[in-house]
N, C-alpha and C positions, 0 to 999 in steps of 0.2 A: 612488694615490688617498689623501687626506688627510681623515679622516674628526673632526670635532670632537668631542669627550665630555665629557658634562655640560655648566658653562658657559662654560667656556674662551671666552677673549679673541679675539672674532672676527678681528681684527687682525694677531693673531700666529698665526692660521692661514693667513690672507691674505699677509702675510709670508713665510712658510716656502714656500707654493706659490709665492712669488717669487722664493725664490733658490734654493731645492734642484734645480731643473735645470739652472743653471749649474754646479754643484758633481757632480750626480748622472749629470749629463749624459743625465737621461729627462725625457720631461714629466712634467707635475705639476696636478692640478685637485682640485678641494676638492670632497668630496660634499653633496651640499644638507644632508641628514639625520645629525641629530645623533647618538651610541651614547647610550645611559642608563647611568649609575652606578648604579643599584638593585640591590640586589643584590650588590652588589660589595661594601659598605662591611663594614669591622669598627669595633665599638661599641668594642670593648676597645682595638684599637692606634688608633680613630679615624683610619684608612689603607680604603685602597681597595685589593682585590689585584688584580693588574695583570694575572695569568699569567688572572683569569677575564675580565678585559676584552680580552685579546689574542683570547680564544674570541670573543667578541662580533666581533672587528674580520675573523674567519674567515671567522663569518656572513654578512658583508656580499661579502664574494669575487665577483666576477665573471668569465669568463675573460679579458676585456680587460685586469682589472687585475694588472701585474707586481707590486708591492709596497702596501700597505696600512702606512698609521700614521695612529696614534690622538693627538693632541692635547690633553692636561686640565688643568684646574688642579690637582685631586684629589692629597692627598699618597698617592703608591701605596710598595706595600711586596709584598716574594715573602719567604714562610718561608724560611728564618731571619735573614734582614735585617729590620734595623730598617725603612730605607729603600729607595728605588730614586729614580734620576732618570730610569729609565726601563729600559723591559725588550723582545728579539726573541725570536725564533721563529731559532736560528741555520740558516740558509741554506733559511729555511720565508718564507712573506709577509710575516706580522703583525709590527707596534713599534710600543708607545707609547711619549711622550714626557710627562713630567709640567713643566709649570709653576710649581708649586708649592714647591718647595726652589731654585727658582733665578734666585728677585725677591728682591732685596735686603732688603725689607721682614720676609720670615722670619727673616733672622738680627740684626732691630734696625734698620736702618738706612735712610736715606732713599732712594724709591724713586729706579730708574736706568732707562728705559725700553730708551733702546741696549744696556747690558748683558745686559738680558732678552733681549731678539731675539739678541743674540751668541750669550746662551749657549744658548737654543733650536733656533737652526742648529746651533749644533755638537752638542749631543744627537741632534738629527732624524739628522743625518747619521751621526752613532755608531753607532743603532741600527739605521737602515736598514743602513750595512756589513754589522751582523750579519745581516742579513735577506738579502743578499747569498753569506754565506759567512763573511765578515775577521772574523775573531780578534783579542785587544788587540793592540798594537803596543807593543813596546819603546820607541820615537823619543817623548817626552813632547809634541813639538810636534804630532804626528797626531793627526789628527780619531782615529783609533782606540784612542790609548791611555786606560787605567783610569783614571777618575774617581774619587775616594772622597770630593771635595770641591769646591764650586765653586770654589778656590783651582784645584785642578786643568783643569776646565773652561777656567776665564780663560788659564792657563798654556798648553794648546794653541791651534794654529790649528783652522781649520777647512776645512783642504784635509787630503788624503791622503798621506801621504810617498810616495815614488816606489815601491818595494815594491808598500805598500797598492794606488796607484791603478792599478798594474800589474794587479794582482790581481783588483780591480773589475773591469776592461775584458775581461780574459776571461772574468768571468762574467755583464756584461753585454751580448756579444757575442752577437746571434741570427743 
């Protein structure tokens, strides 16, 4: 279930339930009901902390649903990172994904819309892995490996290395 929070880009919610179950190999449906950022925000880093918005996305738990992500523009951040481009629950439901650091427009430059959807798949898919169980991945081209930059992002795909998607399958085996 793909839950939006705050006012994230309908779009690119819509999006993501499009193609994360070719990749994820589960369905995928969008919750009507949006999470609130209240409460969330910090004044000082002007960041939203993501690890209270995962609780949020807990709450919403159903037993139908196998994996739960949060979708935001919000720049989020987990002590002692500056940033995040997103944060799971490893091998627990919940993963958001932030929007936010990874539209062109943040670092100067003129917007790219295909880019943002690229790099939104590949985060969604990152975190849900971990949501999964999968740990980074060494292979740079794996949707799993550590990001520290959109440079990085761009630099993998957004499929699993063989490893990884091995891995996936046994733990998406019911």
């Amino acid at each position: 279930m793909i839950f939006p929070v705050g006012g994230v880009d309908v779009s690119i919610v819509e999006f993501l339930a499009f193609s994360l179950p070719e990749t994820m190999e589960l369905p995928c449906k969008v919750s009507p009901a949006a999470i609130s950022l209240e409460g969330t925000y910090d004044i000082i880093r002007k960041q939203c902390n993501s690890t209270q918005l995962l609780e949020r996305l807990l709450a919403r738990k159903t037993s139908d649903d196998v994996k739960l992500l949060g979708v935001t523009d919000a720049d989020l951040f987990i002590p002692p990172l500056s940033f995040v481009f997103g944060e799971a629950q490893f091998d627990n439901p919940a993963s958001i994904v932030s929007t936010h650091r990874l539209q062109q427009q943040f670092y100067g430059l003129p917007e790219d819309s295909r880019l943002l959807y690229l790099r939104c798949e590949k985060e969604a898919i990152h975190e849900l892995g971990h949501s999964f169980g999968l740990i980074h991945c060494s292979d740079y081209r794996c949707v799993m490996y550590l990001s520290y930059s959109v440079e990085d992002i761009d630099l993998k795909t957004n499929s699993f290395c063989p490893r990884c998607h091995g891995m996936l399958r046994k733990r998406t085996k019911t």
